[in-house]
C-alpha positions as CSV (number, residue, x, y, z in Angstrom):
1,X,-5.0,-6.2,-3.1
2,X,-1.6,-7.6,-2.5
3,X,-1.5,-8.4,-6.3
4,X,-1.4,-5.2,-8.0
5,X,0.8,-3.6,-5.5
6,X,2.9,-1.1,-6.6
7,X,6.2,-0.6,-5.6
8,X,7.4,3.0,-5.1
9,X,9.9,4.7,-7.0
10,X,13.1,4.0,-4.9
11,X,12.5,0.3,-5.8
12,X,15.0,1.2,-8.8
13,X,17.6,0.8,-6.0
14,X,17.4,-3.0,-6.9
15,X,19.0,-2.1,-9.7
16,X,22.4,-1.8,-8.2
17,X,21.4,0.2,-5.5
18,X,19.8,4.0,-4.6
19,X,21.6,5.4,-1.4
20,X,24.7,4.3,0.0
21,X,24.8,2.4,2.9
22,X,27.4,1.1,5.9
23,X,26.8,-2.3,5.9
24,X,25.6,-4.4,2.5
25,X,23.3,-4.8,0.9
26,X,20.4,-2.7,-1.4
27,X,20.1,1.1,-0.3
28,X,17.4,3.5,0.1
29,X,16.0,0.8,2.8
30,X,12.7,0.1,0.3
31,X,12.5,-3.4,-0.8
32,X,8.8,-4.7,-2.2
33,X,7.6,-6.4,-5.8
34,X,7.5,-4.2,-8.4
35,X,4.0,-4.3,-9.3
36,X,0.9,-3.8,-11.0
37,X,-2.1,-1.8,-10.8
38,X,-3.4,-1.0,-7.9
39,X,-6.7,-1.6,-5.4
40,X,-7.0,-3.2,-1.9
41,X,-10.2,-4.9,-2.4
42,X,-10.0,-7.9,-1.1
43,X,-9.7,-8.6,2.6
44,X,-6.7,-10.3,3.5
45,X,-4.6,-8.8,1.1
46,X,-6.4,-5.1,2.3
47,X,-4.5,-5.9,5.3
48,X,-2.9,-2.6,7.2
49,X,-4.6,0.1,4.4
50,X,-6.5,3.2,6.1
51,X,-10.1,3.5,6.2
52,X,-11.3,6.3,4.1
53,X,-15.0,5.7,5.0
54,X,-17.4,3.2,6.3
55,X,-20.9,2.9,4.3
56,X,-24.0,1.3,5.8
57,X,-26.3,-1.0,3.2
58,X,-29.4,-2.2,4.8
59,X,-32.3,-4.4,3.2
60,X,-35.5,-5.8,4.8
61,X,-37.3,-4.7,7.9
62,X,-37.1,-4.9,11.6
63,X,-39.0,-3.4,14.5
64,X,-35.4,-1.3,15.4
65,X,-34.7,-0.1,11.7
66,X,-34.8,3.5,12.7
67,X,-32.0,3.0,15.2
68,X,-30.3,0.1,13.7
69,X,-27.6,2.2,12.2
70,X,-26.1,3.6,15.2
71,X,-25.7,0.1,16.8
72,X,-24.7,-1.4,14.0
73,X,-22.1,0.8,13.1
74,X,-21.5,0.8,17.0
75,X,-20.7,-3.2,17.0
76,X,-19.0,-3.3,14.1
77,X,-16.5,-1.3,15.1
78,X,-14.6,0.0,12.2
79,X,-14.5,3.6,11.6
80,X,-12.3,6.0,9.1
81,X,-8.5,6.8,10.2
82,X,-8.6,3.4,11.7
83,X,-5.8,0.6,9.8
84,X,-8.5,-2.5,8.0
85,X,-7.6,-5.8,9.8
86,X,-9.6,-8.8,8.6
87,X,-10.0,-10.3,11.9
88,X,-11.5,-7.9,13.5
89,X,-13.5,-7.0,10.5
90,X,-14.9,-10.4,10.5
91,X,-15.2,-10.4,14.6
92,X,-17.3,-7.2,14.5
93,X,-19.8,-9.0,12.2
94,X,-20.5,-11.8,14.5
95,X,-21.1,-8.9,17.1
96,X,-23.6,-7.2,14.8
97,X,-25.4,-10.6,13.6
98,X,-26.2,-11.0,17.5
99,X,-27.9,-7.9,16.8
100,X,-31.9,-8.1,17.3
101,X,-33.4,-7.5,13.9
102,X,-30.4,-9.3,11.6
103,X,-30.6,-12.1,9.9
104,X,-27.3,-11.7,8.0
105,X,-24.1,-9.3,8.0
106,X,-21.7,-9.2,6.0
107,X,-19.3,-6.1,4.4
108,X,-17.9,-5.6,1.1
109,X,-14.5,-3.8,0.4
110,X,-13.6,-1.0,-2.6
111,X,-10.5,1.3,-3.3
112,X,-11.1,4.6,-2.6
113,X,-9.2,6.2,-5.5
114,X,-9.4,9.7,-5.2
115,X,-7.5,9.1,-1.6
116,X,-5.8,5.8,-1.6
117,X,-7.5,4.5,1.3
118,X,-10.1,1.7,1.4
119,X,-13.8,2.1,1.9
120,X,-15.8,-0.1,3.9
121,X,-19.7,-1.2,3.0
122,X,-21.1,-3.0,6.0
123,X,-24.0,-4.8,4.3
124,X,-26.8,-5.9,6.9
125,X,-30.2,-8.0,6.0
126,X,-33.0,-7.6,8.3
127,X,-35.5,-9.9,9.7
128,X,-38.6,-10.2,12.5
129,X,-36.6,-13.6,13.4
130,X,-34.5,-14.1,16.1
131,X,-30.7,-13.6,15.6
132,X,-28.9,-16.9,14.7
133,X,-26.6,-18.6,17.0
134,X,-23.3,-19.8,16.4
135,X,-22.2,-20.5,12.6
136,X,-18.4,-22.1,11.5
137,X,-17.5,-25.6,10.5
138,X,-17.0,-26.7,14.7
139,X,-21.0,-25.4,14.9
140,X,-22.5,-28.0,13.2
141,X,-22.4,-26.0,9.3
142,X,-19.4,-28.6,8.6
143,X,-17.6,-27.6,5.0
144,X,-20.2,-25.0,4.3
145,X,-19.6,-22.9,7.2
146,X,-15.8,-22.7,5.9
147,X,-13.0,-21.1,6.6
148,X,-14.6,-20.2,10.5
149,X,-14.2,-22.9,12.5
150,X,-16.5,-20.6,14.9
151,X,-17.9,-17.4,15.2
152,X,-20.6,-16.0,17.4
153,X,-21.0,-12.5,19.4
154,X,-18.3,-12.7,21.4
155,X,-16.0,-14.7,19.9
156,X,-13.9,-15.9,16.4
157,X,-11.5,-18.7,15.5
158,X,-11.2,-19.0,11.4
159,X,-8.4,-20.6,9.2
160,X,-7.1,-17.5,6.8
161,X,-7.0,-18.8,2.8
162,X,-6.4,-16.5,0.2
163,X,-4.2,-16.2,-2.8
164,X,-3.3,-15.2,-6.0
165,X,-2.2,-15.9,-9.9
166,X,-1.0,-13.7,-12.6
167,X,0.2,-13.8,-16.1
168,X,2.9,-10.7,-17.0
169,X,4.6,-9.8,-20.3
170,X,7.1,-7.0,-20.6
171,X,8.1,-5.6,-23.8
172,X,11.9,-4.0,-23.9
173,X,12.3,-4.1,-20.2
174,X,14.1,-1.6,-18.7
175,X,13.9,0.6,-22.2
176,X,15.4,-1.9,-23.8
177,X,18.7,-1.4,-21.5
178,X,18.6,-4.1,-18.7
179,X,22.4,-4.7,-18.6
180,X,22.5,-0.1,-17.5
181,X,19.8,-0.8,-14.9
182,X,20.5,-3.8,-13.0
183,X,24.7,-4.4,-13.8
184,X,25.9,-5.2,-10.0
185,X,22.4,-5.6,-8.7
186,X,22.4,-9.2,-6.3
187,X,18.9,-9.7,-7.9
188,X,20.1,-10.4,-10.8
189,X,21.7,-14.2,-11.1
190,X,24.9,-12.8,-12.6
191,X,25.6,-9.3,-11.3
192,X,28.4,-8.7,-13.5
193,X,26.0,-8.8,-16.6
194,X,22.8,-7.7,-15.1
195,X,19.5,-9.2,-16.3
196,X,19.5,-10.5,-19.6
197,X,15.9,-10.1,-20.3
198,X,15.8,-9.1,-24.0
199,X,13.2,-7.8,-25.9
200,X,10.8,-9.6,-23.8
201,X,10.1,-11.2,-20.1
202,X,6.9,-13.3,-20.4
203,X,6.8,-15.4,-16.3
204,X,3.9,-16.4,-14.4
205,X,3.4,-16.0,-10.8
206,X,1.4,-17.8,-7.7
207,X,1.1,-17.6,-3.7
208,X,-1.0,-18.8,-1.5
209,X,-1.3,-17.1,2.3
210,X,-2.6,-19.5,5.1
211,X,-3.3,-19.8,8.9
212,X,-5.3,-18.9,11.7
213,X,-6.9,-16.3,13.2
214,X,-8.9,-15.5,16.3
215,X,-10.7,-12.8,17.9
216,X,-12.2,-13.1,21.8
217,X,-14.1,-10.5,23.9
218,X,-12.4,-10.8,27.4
219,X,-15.0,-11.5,29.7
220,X,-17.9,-9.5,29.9
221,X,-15.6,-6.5,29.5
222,X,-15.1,-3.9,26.9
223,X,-12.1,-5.4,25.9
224,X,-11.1,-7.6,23.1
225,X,-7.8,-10.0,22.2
226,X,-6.8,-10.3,18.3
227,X,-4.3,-12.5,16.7
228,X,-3.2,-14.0,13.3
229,X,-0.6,-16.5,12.4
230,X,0.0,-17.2,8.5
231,X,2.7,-18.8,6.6
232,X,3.3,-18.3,2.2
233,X,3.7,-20.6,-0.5
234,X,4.9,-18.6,-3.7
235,X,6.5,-19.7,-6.6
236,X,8.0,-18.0,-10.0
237,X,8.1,-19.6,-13.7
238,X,9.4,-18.0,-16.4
239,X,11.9,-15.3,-16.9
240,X,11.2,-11.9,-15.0
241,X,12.9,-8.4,-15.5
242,X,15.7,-9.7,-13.3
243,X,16.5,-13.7,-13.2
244,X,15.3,-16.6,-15.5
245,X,14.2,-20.1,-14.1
246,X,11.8,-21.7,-11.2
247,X,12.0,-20.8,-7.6
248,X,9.5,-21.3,-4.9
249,X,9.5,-20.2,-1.5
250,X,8.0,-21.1,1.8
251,X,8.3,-18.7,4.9
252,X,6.3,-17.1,8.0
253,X,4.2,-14.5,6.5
254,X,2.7,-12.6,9.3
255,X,2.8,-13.1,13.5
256,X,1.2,-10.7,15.4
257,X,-1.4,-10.0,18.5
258,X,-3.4,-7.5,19.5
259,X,-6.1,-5.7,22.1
260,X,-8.9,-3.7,21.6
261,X,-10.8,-1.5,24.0
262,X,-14.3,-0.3,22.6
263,X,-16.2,1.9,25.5
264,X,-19.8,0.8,25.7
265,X,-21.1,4.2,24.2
266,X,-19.0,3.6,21.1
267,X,-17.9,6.8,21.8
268,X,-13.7,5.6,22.4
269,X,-11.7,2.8,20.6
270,X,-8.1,2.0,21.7
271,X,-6.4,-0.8,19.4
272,X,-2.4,-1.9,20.6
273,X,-1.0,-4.5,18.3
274,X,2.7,-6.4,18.3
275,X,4.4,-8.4,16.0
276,X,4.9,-9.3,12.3
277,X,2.1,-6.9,10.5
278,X,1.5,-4.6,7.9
279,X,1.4,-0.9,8.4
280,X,0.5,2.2,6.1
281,X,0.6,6.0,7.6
282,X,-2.4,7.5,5.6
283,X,-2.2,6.9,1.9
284,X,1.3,5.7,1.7
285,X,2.9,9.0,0.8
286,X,5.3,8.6,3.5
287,X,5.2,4.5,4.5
288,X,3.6,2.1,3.0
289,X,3.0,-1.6,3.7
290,X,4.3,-2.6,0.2
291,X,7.7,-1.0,0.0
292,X,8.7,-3.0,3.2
293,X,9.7,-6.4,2.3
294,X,11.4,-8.2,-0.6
295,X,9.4,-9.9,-3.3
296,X,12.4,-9.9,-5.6
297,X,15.0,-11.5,-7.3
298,X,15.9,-15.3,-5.6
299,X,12.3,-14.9,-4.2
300,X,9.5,-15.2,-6.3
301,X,6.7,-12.9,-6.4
302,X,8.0,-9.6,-8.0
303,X,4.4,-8.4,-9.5
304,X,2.0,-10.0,-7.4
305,X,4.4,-8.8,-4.3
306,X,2.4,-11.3,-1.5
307,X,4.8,-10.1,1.2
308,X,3.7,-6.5,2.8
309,X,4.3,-6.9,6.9
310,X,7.2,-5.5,8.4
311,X,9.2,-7.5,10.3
312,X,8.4,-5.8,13.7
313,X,5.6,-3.4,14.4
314,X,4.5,-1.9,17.6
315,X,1.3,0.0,17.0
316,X,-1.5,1.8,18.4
317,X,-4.4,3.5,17.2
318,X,-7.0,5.3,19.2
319,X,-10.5,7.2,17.8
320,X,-12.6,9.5,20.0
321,X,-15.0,11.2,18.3
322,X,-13.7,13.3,15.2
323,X,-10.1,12.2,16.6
324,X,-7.8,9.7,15.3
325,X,-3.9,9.0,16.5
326,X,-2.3,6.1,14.7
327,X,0.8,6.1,16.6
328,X,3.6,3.4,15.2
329,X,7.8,1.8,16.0
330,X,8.6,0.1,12.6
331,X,11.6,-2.5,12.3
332,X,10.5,-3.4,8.7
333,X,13.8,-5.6,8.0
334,X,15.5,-7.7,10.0
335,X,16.1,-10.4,7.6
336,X,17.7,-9.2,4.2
337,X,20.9,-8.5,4.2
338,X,20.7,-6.3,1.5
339,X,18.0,-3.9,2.5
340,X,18.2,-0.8,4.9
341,X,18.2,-1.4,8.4
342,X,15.7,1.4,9.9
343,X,13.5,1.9,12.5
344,X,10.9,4.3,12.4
345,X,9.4,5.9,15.4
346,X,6.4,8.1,14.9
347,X,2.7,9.0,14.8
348,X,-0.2,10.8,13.4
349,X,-2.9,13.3,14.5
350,X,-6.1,13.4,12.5
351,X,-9.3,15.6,12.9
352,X,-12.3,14.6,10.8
353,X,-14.7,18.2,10.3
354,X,-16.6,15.6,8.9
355,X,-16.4,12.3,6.3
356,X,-15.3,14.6,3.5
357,X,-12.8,16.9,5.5
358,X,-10.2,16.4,7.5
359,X,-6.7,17.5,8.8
360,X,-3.9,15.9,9.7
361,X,-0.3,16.4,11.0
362,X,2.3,13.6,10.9
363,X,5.9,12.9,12.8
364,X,8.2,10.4,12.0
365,X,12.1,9.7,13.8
366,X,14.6,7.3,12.7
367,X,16.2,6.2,15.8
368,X,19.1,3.9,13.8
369,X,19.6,3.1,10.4
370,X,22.9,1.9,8.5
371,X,21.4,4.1,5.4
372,X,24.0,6.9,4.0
373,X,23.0,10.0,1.6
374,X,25.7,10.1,-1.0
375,X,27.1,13.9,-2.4
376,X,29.0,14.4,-5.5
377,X,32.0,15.3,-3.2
378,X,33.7,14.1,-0.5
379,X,32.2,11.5,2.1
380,X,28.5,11.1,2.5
381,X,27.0,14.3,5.2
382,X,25.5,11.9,7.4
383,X,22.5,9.1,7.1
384,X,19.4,8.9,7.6
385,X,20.1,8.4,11.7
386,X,18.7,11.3,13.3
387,X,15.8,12.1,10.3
388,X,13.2,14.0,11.2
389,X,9.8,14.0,8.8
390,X,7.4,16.6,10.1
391,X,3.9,16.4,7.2
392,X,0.2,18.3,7.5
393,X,-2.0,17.2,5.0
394,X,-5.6,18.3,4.5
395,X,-8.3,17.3,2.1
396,X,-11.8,19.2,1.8
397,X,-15.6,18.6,0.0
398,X,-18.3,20.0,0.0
399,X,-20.8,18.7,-1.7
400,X,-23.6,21.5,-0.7
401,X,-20.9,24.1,-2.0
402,X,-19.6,22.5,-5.1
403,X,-20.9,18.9,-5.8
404,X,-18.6,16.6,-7.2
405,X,-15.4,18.7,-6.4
406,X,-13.1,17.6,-3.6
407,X,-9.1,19.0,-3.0
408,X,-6.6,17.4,-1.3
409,X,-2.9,18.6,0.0
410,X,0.2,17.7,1.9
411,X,3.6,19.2,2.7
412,X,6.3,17.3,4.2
413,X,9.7,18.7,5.8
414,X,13.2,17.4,6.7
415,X,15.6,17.6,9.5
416,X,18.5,15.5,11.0
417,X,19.3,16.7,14.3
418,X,23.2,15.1,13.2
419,X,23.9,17.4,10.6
420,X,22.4,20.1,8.4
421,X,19.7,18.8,6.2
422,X,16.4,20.7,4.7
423,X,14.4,18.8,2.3
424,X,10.7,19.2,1.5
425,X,8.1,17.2,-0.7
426,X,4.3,18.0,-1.4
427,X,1.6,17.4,-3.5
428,X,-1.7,19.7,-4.9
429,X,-4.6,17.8,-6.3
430,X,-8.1,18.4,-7.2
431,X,-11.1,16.3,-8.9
432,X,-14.2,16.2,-9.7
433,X,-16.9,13.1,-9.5
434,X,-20.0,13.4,-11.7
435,X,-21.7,11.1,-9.2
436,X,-25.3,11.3,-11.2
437,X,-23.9,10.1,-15.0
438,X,-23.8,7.0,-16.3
439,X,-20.7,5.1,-15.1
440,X,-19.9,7.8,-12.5
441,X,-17.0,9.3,-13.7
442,X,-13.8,11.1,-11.8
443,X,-11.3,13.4,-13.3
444,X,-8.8,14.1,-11.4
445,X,-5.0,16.4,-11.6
446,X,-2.4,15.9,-9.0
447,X,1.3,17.9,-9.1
448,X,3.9,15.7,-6.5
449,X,7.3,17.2,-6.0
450,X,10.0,15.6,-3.9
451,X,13.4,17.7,-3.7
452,X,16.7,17.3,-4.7
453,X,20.4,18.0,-3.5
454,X,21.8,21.1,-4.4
455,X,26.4,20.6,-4.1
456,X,26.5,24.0,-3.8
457,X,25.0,24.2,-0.8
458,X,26.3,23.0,3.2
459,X,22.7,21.6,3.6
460,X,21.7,18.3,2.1
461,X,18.5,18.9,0.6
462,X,17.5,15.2,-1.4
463,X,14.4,14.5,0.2
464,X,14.1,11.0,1.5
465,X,10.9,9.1,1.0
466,X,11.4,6.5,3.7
467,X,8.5,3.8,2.7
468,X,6.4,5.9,0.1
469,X,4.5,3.7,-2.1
470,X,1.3,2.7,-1.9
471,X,-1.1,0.9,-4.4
472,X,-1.1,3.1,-7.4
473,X,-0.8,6.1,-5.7
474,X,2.6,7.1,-4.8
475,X,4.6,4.5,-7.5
476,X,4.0,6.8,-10.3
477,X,4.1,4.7,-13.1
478,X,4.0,1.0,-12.9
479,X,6.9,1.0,-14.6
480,X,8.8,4.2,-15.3
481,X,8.8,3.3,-11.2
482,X,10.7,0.6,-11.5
483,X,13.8,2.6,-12.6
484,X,12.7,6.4,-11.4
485,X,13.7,7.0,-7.8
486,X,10.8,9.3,-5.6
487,X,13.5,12.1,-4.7
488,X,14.4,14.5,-7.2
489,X,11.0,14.1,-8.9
490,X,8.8,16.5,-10.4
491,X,5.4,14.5,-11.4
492,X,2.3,15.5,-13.1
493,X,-0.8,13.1,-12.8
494,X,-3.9,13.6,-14.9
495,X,-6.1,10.5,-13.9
496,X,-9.8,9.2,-15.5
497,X,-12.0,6.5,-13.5
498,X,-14.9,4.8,-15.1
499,X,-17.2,2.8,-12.7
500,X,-19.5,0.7,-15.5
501,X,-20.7,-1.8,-12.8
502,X,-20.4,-2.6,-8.9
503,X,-17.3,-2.9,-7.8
504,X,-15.6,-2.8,-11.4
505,X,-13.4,0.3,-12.1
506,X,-11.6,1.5,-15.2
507,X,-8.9,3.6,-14.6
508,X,-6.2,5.6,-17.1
509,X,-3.8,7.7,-15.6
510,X,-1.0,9.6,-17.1
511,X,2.6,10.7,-15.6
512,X,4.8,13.1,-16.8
513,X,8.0,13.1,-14.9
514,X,10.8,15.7,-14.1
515,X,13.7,15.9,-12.3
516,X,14.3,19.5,-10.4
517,X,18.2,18.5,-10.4
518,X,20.7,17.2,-12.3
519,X,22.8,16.1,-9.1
520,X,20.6,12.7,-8.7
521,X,23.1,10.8,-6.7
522,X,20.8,8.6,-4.7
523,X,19.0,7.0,-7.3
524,X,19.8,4.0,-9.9
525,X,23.4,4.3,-10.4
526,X,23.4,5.0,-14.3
527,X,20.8,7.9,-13.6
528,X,23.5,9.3,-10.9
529,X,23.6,12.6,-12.5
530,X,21.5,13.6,-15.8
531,X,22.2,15.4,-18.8
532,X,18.5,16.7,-18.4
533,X,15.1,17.6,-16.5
534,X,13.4,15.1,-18.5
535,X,12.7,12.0,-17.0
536,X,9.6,11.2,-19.2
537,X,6.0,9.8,-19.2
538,X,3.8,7.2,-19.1
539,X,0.5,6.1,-19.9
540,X,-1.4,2.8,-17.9
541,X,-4.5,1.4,-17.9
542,X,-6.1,-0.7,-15.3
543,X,-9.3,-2.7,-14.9
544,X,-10.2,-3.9,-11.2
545,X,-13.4,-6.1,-11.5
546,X,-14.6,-8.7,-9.1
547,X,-16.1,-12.4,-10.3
548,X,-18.5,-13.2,-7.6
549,X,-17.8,-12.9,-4.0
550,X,-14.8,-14.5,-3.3
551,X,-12.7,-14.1,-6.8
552,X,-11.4,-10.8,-8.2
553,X,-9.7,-10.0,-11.4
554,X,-7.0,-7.3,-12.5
555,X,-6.0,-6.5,-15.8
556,X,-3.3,-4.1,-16.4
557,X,-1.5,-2.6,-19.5
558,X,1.1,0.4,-19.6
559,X,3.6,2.2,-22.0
560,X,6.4,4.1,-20.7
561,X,8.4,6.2,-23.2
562,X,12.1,7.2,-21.7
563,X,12.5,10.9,-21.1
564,X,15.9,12.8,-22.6
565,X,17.7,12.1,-18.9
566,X,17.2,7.9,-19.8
567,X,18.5,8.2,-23.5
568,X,21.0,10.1,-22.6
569,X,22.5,8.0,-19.9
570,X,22.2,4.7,-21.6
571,X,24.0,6.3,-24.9
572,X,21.0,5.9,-26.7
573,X,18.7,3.5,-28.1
574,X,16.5,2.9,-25.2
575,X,12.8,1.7,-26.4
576,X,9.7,2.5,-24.8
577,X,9.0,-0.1,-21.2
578,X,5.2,-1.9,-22.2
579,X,3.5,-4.3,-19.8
580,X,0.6,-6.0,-19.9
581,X,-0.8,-8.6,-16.9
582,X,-3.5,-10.4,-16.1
583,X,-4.1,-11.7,-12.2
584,X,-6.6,-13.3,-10.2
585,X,-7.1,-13.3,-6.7
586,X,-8.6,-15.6,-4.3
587,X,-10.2,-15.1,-1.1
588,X,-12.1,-17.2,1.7
């Protein structure tokens, strides 16, 4: 969900800025809320995450149960690798409530933590009856059949409601040191001071998403048009970790159209989309949709971070058989003057061996960009024109082998074709699920490294992390984040989920942070170079747990203690970062 998302370590940059850049503004080109705990449950705000899986629930009987799950999967149309998009989702039920046999379809949504992606429960009831006709308020149902105006097999027009509310208290934000951390940051309402937060920021938060959207099968052809247009209300109250006082906002929130071609068989799926969306490669490693946009300073919304679509997105994303390409050109700012302006050119190659293994190899080209990589000497190298991101990635279960355990990896290397540059970044992790005790409980380890710049070398070597981010996965820490840029970054992740009811998950994770240079030039100015490799740790909890169908709740509270590098660069005295929040979200 939109509320809990997390923004990815470069987000420190708002502090007064992470890479240099030619023209103003905030470098490092990420720009998102900074905030909380992480899950992608609920469907508009699930918006542009990757399907990890797609699970089939069926109750009652029909004449065609036996083969009822082929079809149903068939008109559905979702399927893993493939980016979640609400209208479709809710076209591809009317499709499988045409369906002899149903009597109702619907599907749920649920984080899948041990990836980062989203799994999808398609949840069908059964009947002898005849399917229904058309539902939606324009079919007779009036207010009850609300927010779809109309839906049937072939076709969808529904308004798009959804929202969300959250209380946040920080204790010595910023370790106690805002005036180090954000001093010159255009965030802040006085730059020259930075934020005066004190020992505490207590604020309140609200937004509310609407539209339309609308889904038609073209004829009797295998082909389908897509579209959404949705504006956003948000609003701010309190004082924040950067600016004190009211602000609201109203603004065009997402614009975009797209066209689907399923072949009969099921067996290919072609889906081209344009416009104003949300986009994340895999698990947000590399780009996520919340590290595009700003939900910061002047604009309210720096926890519950409601805005995630890029500005400009041109994408397509095809599935034939075990095969997956999500292919992508990314333009996510052309608004704020203070964020990176980068485009992103790229694509992905995934082969499933089956739902618990797969492989993939990524690609990703920045064709312009006015972002600059700063060195303790001398002008900048060169920017991040010309990057080259080549990644592989593999994950692998079996639970015939060893039930419970799964292991995942990816290594990602750096180029510029404009100068010399070699950077890499990677992560190892392994869990376990005990899928058969009470509460279902993971444990999980996962070692990220990102490199640094070496000045003794010609090559530039700080690796640059583009869009990482990505629910809980990729901030690392909600907020030893908010001040810990990605690069240079040595992190240890020991995590524990608890699942004590449907849909409700308890999740504590701990970080340990290290830096693998003292040359940090690129991150937060005040952590420009650090006395040493200790950047720290944290501990966060985080409850996800919905309240009947169309509310969900998150609760969040976290400690981050300031490694030897922090109290050293702040002269001392820095406290340890606590936050605790409470949100609800809203769907319909």
């Amino acid at each position: 969900m939109r509320g809990w998302r997390l923004c990815l370590a470069l987000l420190v940059s708002f502090a007064a800025g992470a890479h240099a850049q030619t023209g103003p503004g905030v470098a490092g080109g990420n720009a998102t809320g900074l905030g909380a705990g992480g899950t992608g449950d609920v469907p508009a705000l699930a918006d542009g995450a990757t399907i990890t899986r797609v699970d089939l629930e069926l109750s009652g009987q029909s004449p065609s149960r036996a083969a009822f799950p082929a079809s149903a999967r068939r008109a559905f149309g979702l399927a893993p690798g493939l980016p979640f998009d609400p209208i479709v989702a809710e076209a591809g039920l009317g499709r499988v409530r045409a369906l002899a046999g149903v009597e109702s379809a619907t599907y749920r949504l649920a984080p899948d933590l041990a990836t980062g992606g989203l799994i999808v429960t398609l949840v069908v009831g059964l009947s002898t009856a005849a399917p229904g006709g058309p539902s939606g308020m324009f079919a007779g149902q009036g207010i009850a059949g609300f927010p779809a105006l109309w839906r049937d097999e072939r076709s969808l027009i529904t308004l798009i409601a959804n929202g969300g509310f959250g209380v946040f208290s920080d204790g010595d934000p910023w370790f106690g040191k805002p005036a180090s951390f954000t001093r010159g940051s255009p965030l802040v309402s006085d730059p020259a001071i930075g934020a005066g937060t004190g020992a505490r920021a207590t604020w309140t938060e609200a937004y509310t998403e609407f539209g339309l959207g609308a889904a038609s099968q073209i004829l009797d052809t295998p082909f389908y048009a897509y579209g959404a247009v949705t504006g956003l209300a948000a609003a701010t109250a309190g004082r924040d970790i950067f600016r004190d006082g009211t602000r609201t906002s109203l603004e065009l929130n997402r614009a975009y159209a797209g066209l689907i071609y399923a072949s009969p068989d099921g067996g290919l799926r072609v889906n081209a989309s344009f416009g104003k969306q949300s986009f994340t490669l895999d698990d947000g490693f590399l780009i996520a949709r919340f590290t595009q946009r700003l939900n910061a300073g002047w604009l309210p919304g720096v926890y519950l971070s409601p805005r995630t679509a890029a500005d400009l997105a041109a994408l397509l994303n095809v599935r034939w058989g075990s095969w997956v390409f999500n292919g992508f050109w990314l333009e996510p700012n052309r608004s704020e003057t203070i964020l990176s302006r980068t485009q992103l050119l790229g694509g992905s190659l995934r082969y499933e061996f089956n739902p618990r293994t797969r492989v993939t190899v990524e690609t990703i080209y920045v064709p312009s960009s006015n972002t600059l990589y700063p060195v303790p000497n001398g002008p900048p190298p060169g920017g991040r024109t010309g990057l080259l991101t080549l990644a592989a990635r593999i994950r692998w279960a079996d639970p015939d082998l060893v039930p419970g355990i799964w292991v995942e990896g990816a290594f990602a290397h750096q180029t510029n074709v404009n100068f010399p540059m070699s950077a890499s970044a990677g992560f190892a992790q392994i869990g376990y699920l005990a899928r058969d005790l009470p509460w279902t409980p993971s444990l999980s380890y996962r070692y990220a490294a990102f490199s640094g710049d070496n000045p003794a070398t010609r090559r530039y070597e700080r690796f640059d992390t583009l869009y990482s981010g990505g629910l809980d996965e990729w901030l690392q820490g909600i907020t030893s984040g908010k001040v810990l840029s990605q690069s240079n970054r040595d992190v240890q992740r020991l995590r524990l989920n608890l699942s004590p009811a449907s849909g409700t998950n308890v999740t504590l994770d701990w970080f340990f942070n290290q830096a693998e240079t003292r040359n940090n030039l690129g991150a937060t100015p005040v952590l420009a170079r650090l006395a040493s490799p200790d950047l720290g740790q944290e501990w966060q909890l985080v409850l996800r747990m919905p309240i009947g169908e169309k509310l969900y709740f998150l609760g969040v509270a976290a400690i981050a203690e300031p490694g030897a590098a922090i109290r050293s660069a702040v002269g001392g005295g820095a406290g340890n970062w606590t936050t605790l929040q409470a949100q609800l979200f809203w769907n319909f």
